[in-house]
DRENDO-1510 file (C-alpha; in Angstrom, 1 decimal, always signed):
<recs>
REC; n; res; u; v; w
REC; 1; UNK; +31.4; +37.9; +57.0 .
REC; 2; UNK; +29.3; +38.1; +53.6 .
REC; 3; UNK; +30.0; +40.9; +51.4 .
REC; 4; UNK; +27.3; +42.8; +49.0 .
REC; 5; UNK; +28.1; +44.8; +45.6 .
REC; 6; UNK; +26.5; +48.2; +45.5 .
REC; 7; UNK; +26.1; +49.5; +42.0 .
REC; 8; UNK; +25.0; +53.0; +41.9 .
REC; 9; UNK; +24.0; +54.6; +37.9 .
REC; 10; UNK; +23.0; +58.3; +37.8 .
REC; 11; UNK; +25.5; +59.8; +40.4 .
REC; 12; UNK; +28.5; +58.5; +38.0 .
REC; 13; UNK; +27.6; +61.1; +35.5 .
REC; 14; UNK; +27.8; +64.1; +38.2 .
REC; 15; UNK; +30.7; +65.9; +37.8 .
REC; 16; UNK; +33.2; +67.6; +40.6 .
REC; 17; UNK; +30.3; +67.1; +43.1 .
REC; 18; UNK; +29.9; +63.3; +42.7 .
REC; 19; UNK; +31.8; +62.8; +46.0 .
REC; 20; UNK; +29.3; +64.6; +48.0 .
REC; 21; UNK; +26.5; +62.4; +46.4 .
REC; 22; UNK; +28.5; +59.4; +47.4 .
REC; 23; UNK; +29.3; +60.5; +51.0 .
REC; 24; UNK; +25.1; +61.1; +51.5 .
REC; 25; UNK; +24.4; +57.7; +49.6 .
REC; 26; UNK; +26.5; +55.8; +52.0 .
REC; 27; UNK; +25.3; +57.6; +55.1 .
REC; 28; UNK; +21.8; +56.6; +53.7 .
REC; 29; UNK; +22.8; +52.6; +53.1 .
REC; 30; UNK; +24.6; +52.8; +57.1 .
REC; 31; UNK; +21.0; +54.3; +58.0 .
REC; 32; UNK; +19.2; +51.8; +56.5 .
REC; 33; UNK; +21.1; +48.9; +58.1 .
REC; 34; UNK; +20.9; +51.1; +61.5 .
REC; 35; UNK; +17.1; +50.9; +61.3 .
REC; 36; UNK; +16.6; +47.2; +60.3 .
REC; 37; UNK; +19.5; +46.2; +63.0 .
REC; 38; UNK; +21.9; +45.0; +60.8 .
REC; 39; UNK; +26.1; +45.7; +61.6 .
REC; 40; UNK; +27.7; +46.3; +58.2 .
REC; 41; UNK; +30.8; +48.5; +57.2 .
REC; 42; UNK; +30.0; +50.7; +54.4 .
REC; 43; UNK; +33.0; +51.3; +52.0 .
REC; 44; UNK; +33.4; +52.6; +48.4 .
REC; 45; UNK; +36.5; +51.6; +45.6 .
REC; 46; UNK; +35.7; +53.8; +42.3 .
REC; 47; UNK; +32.4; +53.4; +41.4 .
REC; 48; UNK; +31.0; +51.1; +43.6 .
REC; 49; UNK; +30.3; +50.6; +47.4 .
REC; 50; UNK; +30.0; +47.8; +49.4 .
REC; 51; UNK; +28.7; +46.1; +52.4 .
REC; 52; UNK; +30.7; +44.0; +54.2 .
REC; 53; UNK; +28.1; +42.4; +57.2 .
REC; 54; UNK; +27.1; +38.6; +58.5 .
REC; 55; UNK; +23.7; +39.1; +57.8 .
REC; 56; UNK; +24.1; +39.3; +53.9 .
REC; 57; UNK; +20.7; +38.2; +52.6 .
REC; 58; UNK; +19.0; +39.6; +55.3 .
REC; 59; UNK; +20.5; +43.2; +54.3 .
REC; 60; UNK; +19.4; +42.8; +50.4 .
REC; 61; UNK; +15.8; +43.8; +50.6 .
REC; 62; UNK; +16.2; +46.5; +52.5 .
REC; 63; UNK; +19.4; +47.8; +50.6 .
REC; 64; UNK; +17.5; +47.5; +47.2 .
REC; 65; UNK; +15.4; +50.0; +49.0 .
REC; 66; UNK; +17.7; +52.8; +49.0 .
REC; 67; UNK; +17.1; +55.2; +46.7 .
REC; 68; UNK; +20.7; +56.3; +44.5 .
REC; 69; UNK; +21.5; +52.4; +44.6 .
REC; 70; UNK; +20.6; +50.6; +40.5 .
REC; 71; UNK; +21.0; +46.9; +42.0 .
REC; 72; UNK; +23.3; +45.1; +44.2 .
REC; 73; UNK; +25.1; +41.7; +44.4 .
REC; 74; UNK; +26.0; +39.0; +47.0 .
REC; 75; UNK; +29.5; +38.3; +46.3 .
REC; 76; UNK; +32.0; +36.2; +46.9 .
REC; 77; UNK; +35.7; +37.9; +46.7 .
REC; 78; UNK; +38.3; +35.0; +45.5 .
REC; 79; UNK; +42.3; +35.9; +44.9 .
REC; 80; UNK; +43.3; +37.4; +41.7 .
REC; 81; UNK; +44.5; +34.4; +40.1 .
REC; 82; UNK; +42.3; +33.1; +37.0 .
REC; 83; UNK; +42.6; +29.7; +38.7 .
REC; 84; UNK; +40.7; +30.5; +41.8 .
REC; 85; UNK; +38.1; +32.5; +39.7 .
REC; 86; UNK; +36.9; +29.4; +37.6 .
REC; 87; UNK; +36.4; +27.6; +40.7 .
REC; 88; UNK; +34.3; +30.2; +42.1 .
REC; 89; UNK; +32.8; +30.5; +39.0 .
REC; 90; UNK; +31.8; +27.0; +38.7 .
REC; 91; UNK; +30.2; +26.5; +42.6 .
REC; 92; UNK; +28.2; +29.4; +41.9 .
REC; 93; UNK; +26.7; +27.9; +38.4 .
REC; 94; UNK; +26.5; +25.0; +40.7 .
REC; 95; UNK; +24.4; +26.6; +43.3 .
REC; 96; UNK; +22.5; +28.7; +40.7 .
REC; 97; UNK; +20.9; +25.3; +39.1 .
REC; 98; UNK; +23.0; +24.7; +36.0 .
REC; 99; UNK; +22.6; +21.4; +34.4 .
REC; 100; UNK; +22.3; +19.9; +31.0 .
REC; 101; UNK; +19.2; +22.0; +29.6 .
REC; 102; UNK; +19.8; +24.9; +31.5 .
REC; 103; UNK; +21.3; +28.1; +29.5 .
REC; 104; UNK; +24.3; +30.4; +31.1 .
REC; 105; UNK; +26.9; +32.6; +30.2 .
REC; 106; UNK; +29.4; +34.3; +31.8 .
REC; 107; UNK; +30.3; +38.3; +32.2 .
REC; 108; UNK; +33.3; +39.7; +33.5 .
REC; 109; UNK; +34.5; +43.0; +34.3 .
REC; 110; UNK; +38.5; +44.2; +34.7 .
REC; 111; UNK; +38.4; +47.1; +36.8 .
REC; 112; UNK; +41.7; +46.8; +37.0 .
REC; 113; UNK; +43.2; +46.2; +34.0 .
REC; 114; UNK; +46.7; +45.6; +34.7 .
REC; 115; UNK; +44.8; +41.8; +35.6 .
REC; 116; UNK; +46.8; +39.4; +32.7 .
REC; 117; UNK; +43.6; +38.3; +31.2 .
REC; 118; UNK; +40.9; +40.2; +29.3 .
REC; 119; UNK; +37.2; +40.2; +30.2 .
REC; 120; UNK; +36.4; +37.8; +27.3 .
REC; 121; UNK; +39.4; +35.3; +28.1 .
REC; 122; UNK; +37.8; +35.2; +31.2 .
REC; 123; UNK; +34.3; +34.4; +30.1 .
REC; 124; UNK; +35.7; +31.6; +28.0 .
REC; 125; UNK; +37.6; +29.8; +30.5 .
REC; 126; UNK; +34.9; +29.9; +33.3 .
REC; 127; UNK; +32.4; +29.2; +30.6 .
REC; 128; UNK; +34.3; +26.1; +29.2 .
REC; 129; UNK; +34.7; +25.0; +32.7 .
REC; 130; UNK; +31.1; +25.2; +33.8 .
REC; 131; UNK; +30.5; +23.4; +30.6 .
REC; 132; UNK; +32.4; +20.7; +31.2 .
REC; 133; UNK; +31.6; +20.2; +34.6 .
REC; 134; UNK; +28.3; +20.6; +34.4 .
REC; 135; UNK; +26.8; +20.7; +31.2 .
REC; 136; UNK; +24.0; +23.4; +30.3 .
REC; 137; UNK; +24.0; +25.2; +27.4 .
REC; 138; UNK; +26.0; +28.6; +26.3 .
REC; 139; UNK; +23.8; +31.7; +25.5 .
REC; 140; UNK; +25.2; +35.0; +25.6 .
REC; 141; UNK; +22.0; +37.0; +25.3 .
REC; 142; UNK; +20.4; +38.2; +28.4 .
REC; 143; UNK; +17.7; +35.7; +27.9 .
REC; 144; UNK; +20.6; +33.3; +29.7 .
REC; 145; UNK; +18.8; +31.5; +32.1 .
REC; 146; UNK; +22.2; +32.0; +34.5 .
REC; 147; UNK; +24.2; +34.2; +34.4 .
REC; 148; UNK; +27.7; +34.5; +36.5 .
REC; 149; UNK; +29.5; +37.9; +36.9 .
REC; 150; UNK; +32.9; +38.6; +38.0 .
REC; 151; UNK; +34.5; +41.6; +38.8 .
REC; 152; UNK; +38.3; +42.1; +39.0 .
REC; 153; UNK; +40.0; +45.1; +41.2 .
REC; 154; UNK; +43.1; +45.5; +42.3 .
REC; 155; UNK; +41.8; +43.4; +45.9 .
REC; 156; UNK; +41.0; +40.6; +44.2 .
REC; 157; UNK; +37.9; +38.8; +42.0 .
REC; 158; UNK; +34.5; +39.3; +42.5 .
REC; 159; UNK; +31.8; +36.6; +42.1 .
REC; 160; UNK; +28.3; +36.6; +42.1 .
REC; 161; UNK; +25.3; +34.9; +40.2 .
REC; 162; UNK; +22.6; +37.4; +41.5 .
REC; 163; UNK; +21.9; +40.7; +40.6 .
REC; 164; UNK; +19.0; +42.2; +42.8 .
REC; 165; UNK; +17.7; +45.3; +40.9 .
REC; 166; UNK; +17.1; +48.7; +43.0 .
REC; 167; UNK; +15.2; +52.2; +42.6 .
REC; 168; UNK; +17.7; +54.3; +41.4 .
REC; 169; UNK; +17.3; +57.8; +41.5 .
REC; 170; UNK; +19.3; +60.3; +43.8 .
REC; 171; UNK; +19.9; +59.6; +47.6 .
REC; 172; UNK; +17.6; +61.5; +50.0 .
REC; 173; UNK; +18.7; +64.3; +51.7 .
REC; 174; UNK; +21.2; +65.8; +48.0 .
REC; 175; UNK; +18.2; +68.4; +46.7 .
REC; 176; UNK; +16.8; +69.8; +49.9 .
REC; 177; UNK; +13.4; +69.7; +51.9 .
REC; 178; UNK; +10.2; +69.7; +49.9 .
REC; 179; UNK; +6.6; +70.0; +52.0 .
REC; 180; UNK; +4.2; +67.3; +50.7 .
REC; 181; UNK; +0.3; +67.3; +50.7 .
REC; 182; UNK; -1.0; +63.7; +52.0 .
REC; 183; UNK; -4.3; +63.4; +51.5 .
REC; 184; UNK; -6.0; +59.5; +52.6 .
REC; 185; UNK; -6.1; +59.3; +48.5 .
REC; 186; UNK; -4.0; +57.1; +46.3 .
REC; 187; UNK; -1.9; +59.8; +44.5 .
REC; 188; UNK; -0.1; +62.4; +47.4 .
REC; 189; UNK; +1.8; +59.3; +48.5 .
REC; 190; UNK; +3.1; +58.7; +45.0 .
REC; 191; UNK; +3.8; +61.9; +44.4 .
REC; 192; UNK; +6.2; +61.7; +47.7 .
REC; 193; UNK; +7.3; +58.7; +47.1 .
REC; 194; UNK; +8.6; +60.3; +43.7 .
REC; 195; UNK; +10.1; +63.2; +45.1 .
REC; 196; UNK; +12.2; +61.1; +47.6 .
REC; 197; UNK; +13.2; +59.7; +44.5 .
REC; 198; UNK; +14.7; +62.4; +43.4 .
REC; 199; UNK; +16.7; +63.5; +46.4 .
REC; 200; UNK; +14.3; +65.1; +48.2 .
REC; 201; UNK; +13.8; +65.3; +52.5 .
REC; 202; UNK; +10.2; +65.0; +52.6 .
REC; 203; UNK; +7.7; +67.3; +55.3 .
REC; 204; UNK; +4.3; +65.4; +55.3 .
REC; 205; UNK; +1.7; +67.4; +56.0 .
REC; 206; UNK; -2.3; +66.7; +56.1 .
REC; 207; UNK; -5.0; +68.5; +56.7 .
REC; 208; UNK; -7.1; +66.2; +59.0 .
REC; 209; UNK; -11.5; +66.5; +57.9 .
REC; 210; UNK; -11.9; +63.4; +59.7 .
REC; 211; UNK; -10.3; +59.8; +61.0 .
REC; 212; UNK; -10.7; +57.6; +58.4 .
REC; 213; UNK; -8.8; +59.7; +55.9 .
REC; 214; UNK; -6.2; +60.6; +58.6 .
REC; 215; UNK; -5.7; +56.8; +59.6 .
REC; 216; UNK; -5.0; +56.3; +55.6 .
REC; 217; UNK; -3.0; +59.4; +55.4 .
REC; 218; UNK; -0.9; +58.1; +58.3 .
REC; 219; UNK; -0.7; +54.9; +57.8 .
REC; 220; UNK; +1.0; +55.6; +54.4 .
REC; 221; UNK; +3.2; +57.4; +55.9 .
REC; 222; UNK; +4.3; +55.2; +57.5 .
REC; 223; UNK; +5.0; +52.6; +54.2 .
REC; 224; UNK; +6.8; +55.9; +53.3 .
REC; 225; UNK; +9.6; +55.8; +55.6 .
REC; 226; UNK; +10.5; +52.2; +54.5 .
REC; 227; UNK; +12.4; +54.5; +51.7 .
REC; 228; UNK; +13.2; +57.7; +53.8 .
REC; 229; UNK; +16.5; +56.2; +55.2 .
REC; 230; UNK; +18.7; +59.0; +56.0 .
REC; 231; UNK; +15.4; +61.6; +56.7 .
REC; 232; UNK; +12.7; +60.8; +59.0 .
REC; 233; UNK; +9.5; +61.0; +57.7 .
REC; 234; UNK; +7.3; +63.3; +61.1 .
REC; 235; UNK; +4.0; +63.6; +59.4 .
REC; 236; UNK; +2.6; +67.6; +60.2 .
REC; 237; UNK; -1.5; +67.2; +61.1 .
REC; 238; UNK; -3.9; +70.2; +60.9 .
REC; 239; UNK; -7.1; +70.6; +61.1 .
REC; 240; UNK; -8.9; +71.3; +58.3 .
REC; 241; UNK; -12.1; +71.9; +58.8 .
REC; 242; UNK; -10.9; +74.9; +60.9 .
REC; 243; UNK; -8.8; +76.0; +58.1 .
REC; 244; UNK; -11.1; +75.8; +55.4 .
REC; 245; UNK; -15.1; +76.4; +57.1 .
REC; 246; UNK; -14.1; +80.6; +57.4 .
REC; 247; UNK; -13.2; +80.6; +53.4 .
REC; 248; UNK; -16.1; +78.2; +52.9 .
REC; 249; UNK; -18.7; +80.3; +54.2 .
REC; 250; UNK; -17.3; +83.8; +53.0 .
REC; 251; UNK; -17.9; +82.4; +49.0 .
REC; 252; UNK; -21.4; +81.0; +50.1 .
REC; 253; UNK; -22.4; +84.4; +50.9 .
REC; 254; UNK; -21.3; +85.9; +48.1 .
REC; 255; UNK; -23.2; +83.2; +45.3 .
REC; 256; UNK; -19.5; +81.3; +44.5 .
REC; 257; UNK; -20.0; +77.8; +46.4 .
REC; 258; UNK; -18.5; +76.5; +43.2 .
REC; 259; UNK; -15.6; +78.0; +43.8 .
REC; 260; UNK; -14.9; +75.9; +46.8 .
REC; 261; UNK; -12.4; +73.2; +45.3 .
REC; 262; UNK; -10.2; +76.0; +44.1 .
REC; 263; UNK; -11.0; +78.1; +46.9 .
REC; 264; UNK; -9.5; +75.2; +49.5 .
REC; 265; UNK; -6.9; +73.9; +47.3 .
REC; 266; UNK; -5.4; +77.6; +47.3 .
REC; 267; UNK; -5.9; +77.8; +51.1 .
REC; 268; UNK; -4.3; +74.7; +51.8 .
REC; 269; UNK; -1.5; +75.3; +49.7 .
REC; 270; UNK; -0.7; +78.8; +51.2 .
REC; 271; UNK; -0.7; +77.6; +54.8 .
REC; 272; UNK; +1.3; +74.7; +53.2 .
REC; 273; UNK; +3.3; +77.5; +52.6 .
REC; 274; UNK; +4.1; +78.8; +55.9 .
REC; 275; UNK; +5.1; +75.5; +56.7 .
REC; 276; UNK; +7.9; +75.5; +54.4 .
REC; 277; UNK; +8.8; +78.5; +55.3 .
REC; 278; UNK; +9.0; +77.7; +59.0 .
REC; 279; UNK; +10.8; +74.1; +58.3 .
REC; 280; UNK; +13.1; +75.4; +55.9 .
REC; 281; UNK; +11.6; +74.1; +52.5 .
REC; 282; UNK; +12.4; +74.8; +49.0 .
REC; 283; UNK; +8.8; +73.8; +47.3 .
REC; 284; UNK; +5.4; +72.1; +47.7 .
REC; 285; UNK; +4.6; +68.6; +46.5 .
REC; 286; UNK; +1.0; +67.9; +45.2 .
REC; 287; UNK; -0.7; +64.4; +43.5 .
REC; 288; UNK; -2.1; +66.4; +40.5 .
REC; 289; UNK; -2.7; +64.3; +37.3 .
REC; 290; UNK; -3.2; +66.4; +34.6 .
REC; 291; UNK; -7.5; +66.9; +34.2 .
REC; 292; UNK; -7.9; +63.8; +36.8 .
REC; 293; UNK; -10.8; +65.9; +38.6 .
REC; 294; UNK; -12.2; +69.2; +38.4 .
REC; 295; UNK; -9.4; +70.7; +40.6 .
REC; 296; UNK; -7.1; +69.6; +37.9 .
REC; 297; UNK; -8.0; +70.6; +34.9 .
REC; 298; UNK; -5.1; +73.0; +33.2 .
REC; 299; UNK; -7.0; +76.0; +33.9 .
REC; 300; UNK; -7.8; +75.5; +37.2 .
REC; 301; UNK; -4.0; +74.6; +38.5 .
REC; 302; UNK; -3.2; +77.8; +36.9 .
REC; 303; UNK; -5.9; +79.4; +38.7 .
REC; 304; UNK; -5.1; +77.1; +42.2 .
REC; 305; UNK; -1.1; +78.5; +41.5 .
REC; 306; UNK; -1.6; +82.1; +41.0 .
REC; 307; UNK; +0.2; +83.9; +43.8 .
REC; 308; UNK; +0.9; +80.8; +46.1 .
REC; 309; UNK; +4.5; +81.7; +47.2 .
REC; 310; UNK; +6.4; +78.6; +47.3 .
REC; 311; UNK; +6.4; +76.8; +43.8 .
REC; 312; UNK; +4.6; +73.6; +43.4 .
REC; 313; UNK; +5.5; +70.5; +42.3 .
REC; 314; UNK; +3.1; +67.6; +40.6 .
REC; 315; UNK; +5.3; +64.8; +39.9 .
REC; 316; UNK; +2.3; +62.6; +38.6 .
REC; 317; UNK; +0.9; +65.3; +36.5 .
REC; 318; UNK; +1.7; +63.7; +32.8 .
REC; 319; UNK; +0.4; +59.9; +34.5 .
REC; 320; UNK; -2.7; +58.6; +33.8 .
REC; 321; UNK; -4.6; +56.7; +36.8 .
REC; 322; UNK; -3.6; +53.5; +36.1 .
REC; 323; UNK; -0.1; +54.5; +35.8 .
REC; 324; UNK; -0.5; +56.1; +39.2 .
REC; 325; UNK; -1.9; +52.9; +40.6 .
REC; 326; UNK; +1.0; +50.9; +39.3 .
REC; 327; UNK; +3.2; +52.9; +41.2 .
REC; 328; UNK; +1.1; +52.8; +44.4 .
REC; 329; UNK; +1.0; +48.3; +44.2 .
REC; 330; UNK; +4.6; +48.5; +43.7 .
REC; 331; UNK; +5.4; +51.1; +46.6 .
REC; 332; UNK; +2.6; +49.3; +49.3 .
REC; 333; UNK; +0.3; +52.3; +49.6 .
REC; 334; UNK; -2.4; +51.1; +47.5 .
REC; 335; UNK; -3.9; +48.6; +50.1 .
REC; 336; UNK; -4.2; +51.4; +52.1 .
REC; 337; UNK; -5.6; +54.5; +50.2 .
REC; 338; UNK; -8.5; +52.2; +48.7 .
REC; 339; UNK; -9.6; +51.5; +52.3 .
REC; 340; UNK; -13.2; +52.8; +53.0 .
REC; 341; UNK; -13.3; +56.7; +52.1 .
REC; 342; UNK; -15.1; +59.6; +53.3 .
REC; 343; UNK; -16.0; +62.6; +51.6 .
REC; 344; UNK; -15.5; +65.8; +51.4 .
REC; 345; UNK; -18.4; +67.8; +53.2 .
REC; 346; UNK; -17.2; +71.0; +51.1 .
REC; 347; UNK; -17.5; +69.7; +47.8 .
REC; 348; UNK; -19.8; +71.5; +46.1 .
REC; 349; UNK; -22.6; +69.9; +43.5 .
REC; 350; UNK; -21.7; +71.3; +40.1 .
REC; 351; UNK; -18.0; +72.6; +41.3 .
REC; 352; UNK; -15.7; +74.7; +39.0 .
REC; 353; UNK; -13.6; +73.2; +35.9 .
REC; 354; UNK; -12.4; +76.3; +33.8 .
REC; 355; UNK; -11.7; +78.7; +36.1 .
REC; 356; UNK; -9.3; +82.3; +35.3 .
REC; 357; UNK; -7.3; +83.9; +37.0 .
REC; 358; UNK; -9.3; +87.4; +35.7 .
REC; 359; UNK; -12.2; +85.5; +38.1 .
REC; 360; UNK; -10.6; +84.7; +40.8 .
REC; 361; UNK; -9.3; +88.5; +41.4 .
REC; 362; UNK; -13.0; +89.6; +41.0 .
REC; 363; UNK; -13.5; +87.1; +43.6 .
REC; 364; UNK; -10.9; +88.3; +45.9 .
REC; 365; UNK; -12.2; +91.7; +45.4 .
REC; 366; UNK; -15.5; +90.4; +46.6 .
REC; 367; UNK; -14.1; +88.9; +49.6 .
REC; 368; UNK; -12.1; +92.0; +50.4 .
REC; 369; UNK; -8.6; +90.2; +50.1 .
REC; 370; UNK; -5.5; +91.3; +49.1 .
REC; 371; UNK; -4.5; +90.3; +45.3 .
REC; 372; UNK; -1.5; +88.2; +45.7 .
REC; 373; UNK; +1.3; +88.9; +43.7 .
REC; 374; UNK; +1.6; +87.0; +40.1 .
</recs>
């Protein structure tokens, strides 16, 4: 059986309700090895959690994966005797491609400190015995072309030369549902993507104008759930042509065509609304970047917010677009959303960019609604 390190960074600073974070984080990790068919025991000693499973490297890409987790080891666990630790210390080096020319340093770690020897006596034994065994050259910087950790507990000594880094963040399913707008564009999916980061059960929902932007919309869904472990990702499909025409034609008729951006944003977001209600969610995710398009100019969101009930959340909105893309190559949606694109057969010719809230309750007069509530 191999056995892999866990390291987890932002839940160590919560307080009396760390141990729930914990408990959902390792549910999450025994998820993720449920869906890629991996057996593995999930455990946790202090701050860390570990995998004990016989398909060890096999479980690494898909652990680092898992959001809550800052980067995980494979490790070897050796006796606690300082003997035993050199050794291990010295195979690893081995394996890891130390030889005269190649820089290395050892890092150790007492967790438990009754252990005779202190973190740096431990560096320079192992050090001195990689040297002399194999040669390479001491650096101590992180520029160390090697470098071998060890971690001592009270069940022994840990050993690893590979630290595989991981998404951090919170672990799905800790800050509550959220109901997020996926469009066939590249930004929705990054803003979902984000708010799974940060703990959150994600609702997809699109509003479908046509196939080609609902096979995108879909398909990145689907790359979506390859970080949802512990929440699965249904997508929620609507029409929205049959949403959208009524409200459409009502501002035609009335001279306001350019209105229609705002007008459907608005729309969207209030049955987007309902939703949440319905499912049990706490706030609306959008992929607004602050004055991106005409919708998103400052004065427009405000305009697209006033008197939507749920409150809305743009995770991208201080990202610029190239920022956004970065995101999307490193997530796998960007393949996708780039695919060929169809328009938008309400988007008006000259539409909207500094709209007020003073017009749009003249306009709502017009149209006979009801002024919704600041």
């Amino acid at each position: 059986m191999g056995l892999v390190l866990l390291r987890y960074g932002e839940l160590a600073l919560k307080g009396k309700n760390r141990s729930e974070f914990v408990r959902r984080l390792r549910r999450n990790i025994r998820a993720c090895l449920k869906a890629h068919n991996l057996d593995g025991q999930v455990t946790s000693v202090g701050q860390r959690i570990y995998v004990q499973t016989d398909q060890p490297d096999q479980a690494l890409e898909p652990l680092s994966r898992v959001f809550g987790l800052t980067s995980l080891s494979p490790v070897v666990q050796v006796p606690r005797e300082i003997d035993a630790i050199i050794k291990e210390c010295v195979r690893q080096a081995k394996e890891a491609g130390v030889k005269p020319g190649t820089s290395f340093r050892v890092r150790s770690r007492r967790v438990d400190k009754t252990f005779p020897y202190i973190s740096p006596e431990i560096d320079r034994l192992a050090g001195e015995a990689i040297l002399q065994e194999l040669g390479g050259k001491v650096d101590l910087s992180s520029e160390a072309d090697v470098t071998i950790g060890v971690e001592v507990t009270r069940e022994g000594a840990l050993v690893f030369s590979r630290v595989i880094p991981a998404l951090g963040g919170l672990p799905i399913g800790t800050e509550g549902r959220v109901v997020a707008l996926i469009s066939g564009g590249i930004d929705s999916p990054v803003a979902a993507w984000m708010m799974m980061k940060r703990g959150c059960n994600v609702i997809p929902l699109h509003f479908s104008s046509n196939e080609v932007e609902t096979s995108k919309a879909l398909d990145n869904i689907q790359v979506l759930s390859r970080y949802s472990y512990g929440w699965e990702l249904r997508p929620i499909v609507l029409n929205h042509h049959e949403i959208i025409s009524p409200v459409i034609e009502e501002l035609r008729a009335i001279g306001q065509a350019r209105w229609a951006c705002i007008f459907c944003k608005r729309t969207l977001l209030q049955k987007a609304s309902e939703i949440a209600e319905e499912f049990g969610a706490h706030a609306l995710v959008m992929g607004d970047a602050l004055g991106q398009v005409a919708s998103q100019t400052l004065a427009n969101m405000e305009v697209i917010s006033y008197g939507i009930p749920k409150p809305i959340l743009r995770p991208l909105i201080g990202l610029d677009k190239t920022e956004i893309i970065a995101i999307a190559q490193k997530i796998g949606t960007f393949d996708i959303s780039i695919r060929d694109e169809a328009g938008c057969p309400f988007l008006p010719p000259n539409p909207i960019t500094r709209a007020s809230v003073a017009q749009l309750k003249e306009i709502l007069k017009q149209l006979g609604y009801v002024e919704p509530l600041s």
